[in-house]
C-alpha positions in Angstrom: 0.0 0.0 0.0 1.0 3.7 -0.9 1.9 6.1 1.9 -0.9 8.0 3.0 -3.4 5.5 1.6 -6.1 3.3 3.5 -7.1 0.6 2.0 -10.5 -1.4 1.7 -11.9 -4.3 0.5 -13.9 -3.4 -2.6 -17.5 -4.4 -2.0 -18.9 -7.4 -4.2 -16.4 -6.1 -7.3 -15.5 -9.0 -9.4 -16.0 -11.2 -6.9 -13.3 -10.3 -4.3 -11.3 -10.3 -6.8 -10.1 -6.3 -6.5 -8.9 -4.1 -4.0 -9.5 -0.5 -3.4 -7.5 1.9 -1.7 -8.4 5.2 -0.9 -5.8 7.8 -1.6 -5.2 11.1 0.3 -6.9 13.0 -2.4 -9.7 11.0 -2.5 -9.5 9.5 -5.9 -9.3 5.4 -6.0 -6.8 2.9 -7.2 -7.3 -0.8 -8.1 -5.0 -3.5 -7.1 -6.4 -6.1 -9.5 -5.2 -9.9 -7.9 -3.1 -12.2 -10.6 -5.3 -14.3 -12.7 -5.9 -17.9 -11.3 -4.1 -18.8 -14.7 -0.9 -16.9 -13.7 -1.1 -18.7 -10.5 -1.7 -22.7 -12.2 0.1 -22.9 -15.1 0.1 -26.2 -17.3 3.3 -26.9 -16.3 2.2 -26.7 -12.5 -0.3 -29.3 -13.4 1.7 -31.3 -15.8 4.5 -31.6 -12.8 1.4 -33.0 -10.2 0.2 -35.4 -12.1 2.9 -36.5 -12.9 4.0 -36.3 -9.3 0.4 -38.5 -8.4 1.3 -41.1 -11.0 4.4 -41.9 -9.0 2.8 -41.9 -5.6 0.2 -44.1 -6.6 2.4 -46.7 -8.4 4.4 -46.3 -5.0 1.3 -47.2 -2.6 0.4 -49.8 -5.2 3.6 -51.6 -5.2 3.8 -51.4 -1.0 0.1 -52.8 -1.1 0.5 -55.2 -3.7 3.2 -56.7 -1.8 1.7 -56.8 1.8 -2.2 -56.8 1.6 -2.4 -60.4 3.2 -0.5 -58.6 6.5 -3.5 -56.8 7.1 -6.5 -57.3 9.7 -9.4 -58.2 8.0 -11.1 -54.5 8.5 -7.9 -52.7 7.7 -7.9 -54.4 4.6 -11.6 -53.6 4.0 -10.8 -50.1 4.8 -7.7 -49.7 2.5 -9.4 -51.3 -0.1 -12.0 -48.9 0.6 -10.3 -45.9 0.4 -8.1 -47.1 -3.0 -11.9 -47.3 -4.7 -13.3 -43.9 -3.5 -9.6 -42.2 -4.2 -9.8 -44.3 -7.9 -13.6 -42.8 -8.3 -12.9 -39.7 -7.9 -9.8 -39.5 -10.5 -12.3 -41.4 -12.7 -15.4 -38.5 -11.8 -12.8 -35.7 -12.7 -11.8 -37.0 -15.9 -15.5 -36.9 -17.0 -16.0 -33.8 -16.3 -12.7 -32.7 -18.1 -14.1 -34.5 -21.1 -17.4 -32.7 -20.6 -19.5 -35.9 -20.7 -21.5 -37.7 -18.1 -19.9 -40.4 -15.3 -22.8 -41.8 -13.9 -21.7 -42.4 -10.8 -23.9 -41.3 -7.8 -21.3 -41.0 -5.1 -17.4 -41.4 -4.8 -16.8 -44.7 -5.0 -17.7 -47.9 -7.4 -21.1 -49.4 -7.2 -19.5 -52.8 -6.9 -16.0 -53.4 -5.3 -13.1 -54.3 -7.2 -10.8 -57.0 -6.6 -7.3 -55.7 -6.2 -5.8 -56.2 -9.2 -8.5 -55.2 -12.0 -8.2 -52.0 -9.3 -4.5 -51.5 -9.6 -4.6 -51.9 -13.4 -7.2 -49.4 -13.6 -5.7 -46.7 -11.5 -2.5 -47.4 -13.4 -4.3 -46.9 -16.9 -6.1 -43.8 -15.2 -3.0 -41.8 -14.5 -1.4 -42.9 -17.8 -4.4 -40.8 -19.3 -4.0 -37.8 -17.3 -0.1 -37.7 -17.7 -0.7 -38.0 -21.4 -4.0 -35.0 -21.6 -2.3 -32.4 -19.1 0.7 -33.1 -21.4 -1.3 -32.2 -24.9 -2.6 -28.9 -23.1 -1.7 -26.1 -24.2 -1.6 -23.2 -21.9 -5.1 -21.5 -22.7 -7.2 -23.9 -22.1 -6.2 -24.6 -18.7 -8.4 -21.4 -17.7 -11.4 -22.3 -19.1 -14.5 -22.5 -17.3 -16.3 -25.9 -17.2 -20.0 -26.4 -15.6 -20.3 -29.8 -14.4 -22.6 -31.3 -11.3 -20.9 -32.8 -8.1 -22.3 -36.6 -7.0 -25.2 -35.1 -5.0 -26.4 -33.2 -7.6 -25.1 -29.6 -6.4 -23.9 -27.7 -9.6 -20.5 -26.6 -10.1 -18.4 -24.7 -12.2 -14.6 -24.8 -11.8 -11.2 -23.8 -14.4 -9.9 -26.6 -15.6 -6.7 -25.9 -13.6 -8.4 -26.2 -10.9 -9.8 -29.9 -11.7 -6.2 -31.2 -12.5 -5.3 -30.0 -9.4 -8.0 -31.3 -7.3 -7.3 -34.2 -9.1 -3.6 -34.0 -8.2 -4.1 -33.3 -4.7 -7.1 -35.1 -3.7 -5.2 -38.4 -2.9 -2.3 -37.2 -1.0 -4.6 -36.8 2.2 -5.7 -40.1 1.5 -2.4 -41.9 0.9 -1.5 -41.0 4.0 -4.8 -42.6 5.7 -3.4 -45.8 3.8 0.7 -45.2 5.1 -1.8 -45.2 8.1 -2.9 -48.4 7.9 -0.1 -50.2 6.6 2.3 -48.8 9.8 -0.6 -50.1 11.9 0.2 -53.9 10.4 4.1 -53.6 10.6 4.5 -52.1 7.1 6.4 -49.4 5.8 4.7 -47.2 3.3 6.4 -45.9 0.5 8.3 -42.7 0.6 5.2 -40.2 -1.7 6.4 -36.7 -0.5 6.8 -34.2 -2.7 10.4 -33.8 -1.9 11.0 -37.2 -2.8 9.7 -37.6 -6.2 11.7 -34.3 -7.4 14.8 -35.7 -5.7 13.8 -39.1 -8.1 13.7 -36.7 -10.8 17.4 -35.5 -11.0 
């Protein structure tokens, strides 16, 4: 802010998305706030998904390896939480493509056995390394209208949806690490940090 200025939220202008201040001679100046595009670049989302690919190939493997070491209802809850995270990636893509999932919530209508599961999440973040990587840059502002599971009507940039779709899982890998520390296994290293590390 200037000297000698006071500044105030502008009141419903472009949705929050301004700022007045109020100079000494009474006159007005707008701070206009960076463009969600100059904040989520293809690149940024290119770099997640590709970051989610290799976290989820990393669960996969630890799970893959060890899911006869859990309790009964830890492995119902894992297996749980792999579907719904699966669903949602699968939910996301439709409404990228602009066409209709028909799923009615966040998870599959009948459970998958393990393996037709781990082949489909692989095969699932195969697809979005390869679309974020045909973006180009403009599109990945672009408004799209789509309808959440219970109905509720949305409308989020298509940034935005990569990076739900990026982000979504890491809360949920770690309910899985969870899990697997619980039975005496180790989960696999999925920070952030690690991956770029894996990258050089």
């Amino acid at each position: 802010m200037l000297p000698g200025t006071r500044e105030r939220p502008a009141r419903h202008i472009l949705s929050l998305q301004m700022r007045v201040a109020n100079m000494s001679d009474g006159s007005y100046y707008v701070h206009r706030q960076p463009k969600r595009g100059d904040i989520v670049t293809t690149s940024d989302c290119a770099k997640l998904i590709h970051y989610k690919k290799w976290a989820d190939g990393g669960l996969y493997q630890v799970v893959e390896g060890h899911l006869d070491r859990l309790a009964d209802f830890d492995k119902f809850v894992l297996l749980q939480l792999l579907d719904h995270m699966h669903a949602v990636d699968r939910i996301f893509q439709h409404h990228l493509l602009g066409k209709r999932h028909g799923y009615e919530r966040a998870r599959s209508r009948e459970p998958m056995p393990f393996a037709v599961l781990a082949e489909q999440v692989r095969e699932l973040d195969d697809w979005y390394v390869d679309y974020v990587g045909a973006l180009a840059e403009d599109p990945i502002d672009e408004t799209i209208d789509f309808a959440f599971t219970n109905g509720a009507p949305a409308r989020m940039r298509r940034g935005d949806l990569l990076l739900h779709v990026a982000l979504h899982g890491t809360y949920h890998r770690g309910n899985a690490g969870i899990l697997l520390q619980k039975n005496g296994v180790s989960p696999n290293d999925d920070r952030l940090t690690d991956f770029l590390g894996a990258e050089l």
